[in-house]
C-alpha positions as CSV (number, residue, x, y, z in Angstrom):
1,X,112.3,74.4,66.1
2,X,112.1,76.3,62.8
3,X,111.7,80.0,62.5
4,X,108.5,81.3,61.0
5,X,110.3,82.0,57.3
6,X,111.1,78.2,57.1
7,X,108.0,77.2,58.1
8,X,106.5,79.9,55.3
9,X,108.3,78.0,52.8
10,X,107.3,74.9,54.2
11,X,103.8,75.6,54.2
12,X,103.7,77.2,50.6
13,X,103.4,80.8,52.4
14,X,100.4,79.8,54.6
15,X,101.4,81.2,57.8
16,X,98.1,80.3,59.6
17,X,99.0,76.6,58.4
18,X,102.2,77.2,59.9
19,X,101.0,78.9,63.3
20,X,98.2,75.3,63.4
21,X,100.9,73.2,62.9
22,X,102.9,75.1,65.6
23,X,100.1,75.2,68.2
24,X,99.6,72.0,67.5
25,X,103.1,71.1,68.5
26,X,102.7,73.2,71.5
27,X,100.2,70.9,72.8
28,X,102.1,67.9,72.7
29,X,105.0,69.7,74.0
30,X,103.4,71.2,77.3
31,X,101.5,67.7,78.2
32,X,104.5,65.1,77.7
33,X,107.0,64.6,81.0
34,X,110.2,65.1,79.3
35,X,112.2,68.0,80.8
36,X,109.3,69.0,83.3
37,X,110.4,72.3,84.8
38,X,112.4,73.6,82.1
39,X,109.2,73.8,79.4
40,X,108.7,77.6,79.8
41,X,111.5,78.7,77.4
42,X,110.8,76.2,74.8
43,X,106.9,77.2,75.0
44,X,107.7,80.4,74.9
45,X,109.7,80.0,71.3
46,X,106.9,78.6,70.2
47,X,103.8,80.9,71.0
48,X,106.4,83.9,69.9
49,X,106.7,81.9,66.4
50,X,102.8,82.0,66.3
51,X,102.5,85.4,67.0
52,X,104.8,86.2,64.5
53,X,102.6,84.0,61.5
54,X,99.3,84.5,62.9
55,X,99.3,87.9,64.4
56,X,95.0,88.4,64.9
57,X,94.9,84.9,66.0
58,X,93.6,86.5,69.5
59,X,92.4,83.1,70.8
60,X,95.4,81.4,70.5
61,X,97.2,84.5,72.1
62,X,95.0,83.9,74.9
63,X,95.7,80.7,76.1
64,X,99.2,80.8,75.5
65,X,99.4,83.3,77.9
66,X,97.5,80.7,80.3
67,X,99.9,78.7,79.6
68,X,103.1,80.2,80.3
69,X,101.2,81.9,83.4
70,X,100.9,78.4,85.1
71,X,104.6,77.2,84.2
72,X,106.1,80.7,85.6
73,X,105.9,82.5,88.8
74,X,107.8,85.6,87.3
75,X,104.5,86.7,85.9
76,X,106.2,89.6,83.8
77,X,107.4,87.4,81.6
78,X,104.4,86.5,80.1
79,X,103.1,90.1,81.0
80,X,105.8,90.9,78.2
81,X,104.6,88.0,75.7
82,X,100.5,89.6,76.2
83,X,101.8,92.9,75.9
84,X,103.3,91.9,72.6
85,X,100.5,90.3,71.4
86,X,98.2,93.7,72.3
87,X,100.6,95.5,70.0
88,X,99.9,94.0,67.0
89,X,96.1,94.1,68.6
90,X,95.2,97.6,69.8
91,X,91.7,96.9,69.8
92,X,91.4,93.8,71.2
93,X,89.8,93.4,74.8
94,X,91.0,89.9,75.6
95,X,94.6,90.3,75.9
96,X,94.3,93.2,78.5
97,X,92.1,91.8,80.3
98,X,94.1,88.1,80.0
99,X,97.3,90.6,81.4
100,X,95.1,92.2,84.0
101,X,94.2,88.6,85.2
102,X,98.1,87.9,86.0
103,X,98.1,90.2,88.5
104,X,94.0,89.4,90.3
105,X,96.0,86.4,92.4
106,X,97.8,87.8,95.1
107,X,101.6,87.6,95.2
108,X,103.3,85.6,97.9
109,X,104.8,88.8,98.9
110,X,102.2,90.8,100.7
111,X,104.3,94.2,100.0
112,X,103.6,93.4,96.2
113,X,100.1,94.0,96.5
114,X,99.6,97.5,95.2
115,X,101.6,97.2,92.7
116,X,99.7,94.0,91.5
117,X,96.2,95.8,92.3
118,X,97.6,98.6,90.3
119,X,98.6,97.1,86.7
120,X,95.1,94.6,87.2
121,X,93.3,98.3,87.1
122,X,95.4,99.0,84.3
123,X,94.9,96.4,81.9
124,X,91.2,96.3,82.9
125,X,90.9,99.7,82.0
126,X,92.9,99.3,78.6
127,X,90.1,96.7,78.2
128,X,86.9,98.5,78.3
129,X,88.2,101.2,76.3
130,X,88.6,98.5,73.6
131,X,86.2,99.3,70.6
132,X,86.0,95.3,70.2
133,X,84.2,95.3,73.9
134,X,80.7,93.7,73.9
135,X,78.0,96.1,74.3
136,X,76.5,93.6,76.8
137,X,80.2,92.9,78.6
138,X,79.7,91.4,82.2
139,X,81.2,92.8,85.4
140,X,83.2,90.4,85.9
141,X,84.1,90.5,90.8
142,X,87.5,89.8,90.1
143,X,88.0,92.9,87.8
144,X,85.8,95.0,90.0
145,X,88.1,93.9,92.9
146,X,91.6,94.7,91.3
147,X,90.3,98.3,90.5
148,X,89.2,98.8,94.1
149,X,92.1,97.5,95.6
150,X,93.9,99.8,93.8
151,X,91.8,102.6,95.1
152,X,92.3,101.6,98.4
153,X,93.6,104.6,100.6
154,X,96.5,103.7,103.2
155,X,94.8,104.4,106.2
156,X,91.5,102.9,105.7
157,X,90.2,100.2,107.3
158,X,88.3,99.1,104.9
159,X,86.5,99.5,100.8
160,X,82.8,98.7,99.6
161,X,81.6,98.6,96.2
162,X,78.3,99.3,95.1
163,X,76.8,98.6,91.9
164,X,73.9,98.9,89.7
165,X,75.1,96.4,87.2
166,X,74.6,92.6,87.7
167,X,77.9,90.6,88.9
168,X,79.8,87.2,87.5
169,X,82.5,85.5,89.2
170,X,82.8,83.6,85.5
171,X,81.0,83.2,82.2
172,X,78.8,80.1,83.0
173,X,77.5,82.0,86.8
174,X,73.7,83.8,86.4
175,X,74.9,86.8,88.9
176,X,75.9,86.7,92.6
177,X,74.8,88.5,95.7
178,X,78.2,90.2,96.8
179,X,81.7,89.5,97.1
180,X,84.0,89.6,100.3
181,X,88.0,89.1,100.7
182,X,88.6,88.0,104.0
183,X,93.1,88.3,103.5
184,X,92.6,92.0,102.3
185,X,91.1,95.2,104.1
């Protein structure tokens, strides 16, 4: 694959042409069959090349980390490509909160959990201190849940939430009643 100064070159020094071209290339990479389980790397190369070009392309950023979430268990790998990307993007809210969304699923290893719980809070936190943050920004349960998780004291039996503010599972949901976890106290 060539490095972002060839590609410079070859797009005249139109590095968002470049990054296109790249996420473009991307696409087709991640959806063909050849060398199935070993994609990660190779994506990787590539979404690293488009940060480099395109920098404040945040929606791209986004979905790349999507991306290499569902090819790689070891989420802090692509913990370390968000966290990249929020460098060159202090004030951007959607990478923290794409890196706080890593770590919502539960590990496969229970004894993970706080520490999982614990960098969700974080990057959610690192979110809605963002000055790009929607005045209007939605609740979203799974972020509400990650913080109180992480709250959680050892010996309790169990944590409620109450909240003034309306509550969305996802973008397209009006609001819901209440939320329960029945695998966690």
């Amino acid at each position: 694959m060539p490095q972002g100064d060839s590609l410079r070159y070859l797009t005249l020094n139109n590095p968002s042409l470049a990054a296109d071209y790249l996420w473009l290339t991307s696409l087709q990479y991640v959806s063909s069959p050849f060398r199935q389980g070993q994609k990660w790397e190779m994506l990787h190369r590539f979404y690293s090349s488009i940060l480099d070009l395109d920098p404040h392309w945040i929606d791209i950023h986004v979905n790349a980390g999507k991306v290499l979430s569902a090819l790689e268990p070891d989420r802090g790998k692509t913990e370390l490509f968000l966290c990249r990307a929020m460098t060159r993007n202090p004030g951007e809210y959607q990478l923290p909160v794409e890196a706080g969304r890593l770590y919502v699923v539960p590990p496969a290893d229970p004894d993970q959990l706080p520490q999982y719980s614990r960098k969700a809070s974080e990057y959610f936190r690192q979110a809605l201190n963002c000055k790009d943050l929607p005045a209007g920004a939605k609740a979203y349960i799974d972020n509400i849940l990650a913080v109180l998780l992480h709250s959680l004291p050892p010996d309790s039996y169990c944590i409620l939430g109450i909240t003034m503010e309306d509550l969305y599972p996802e973008e397209s949901w009006n609001f819901v009643f209440g939320l329960a976890s029945p695998i966690q106290r």
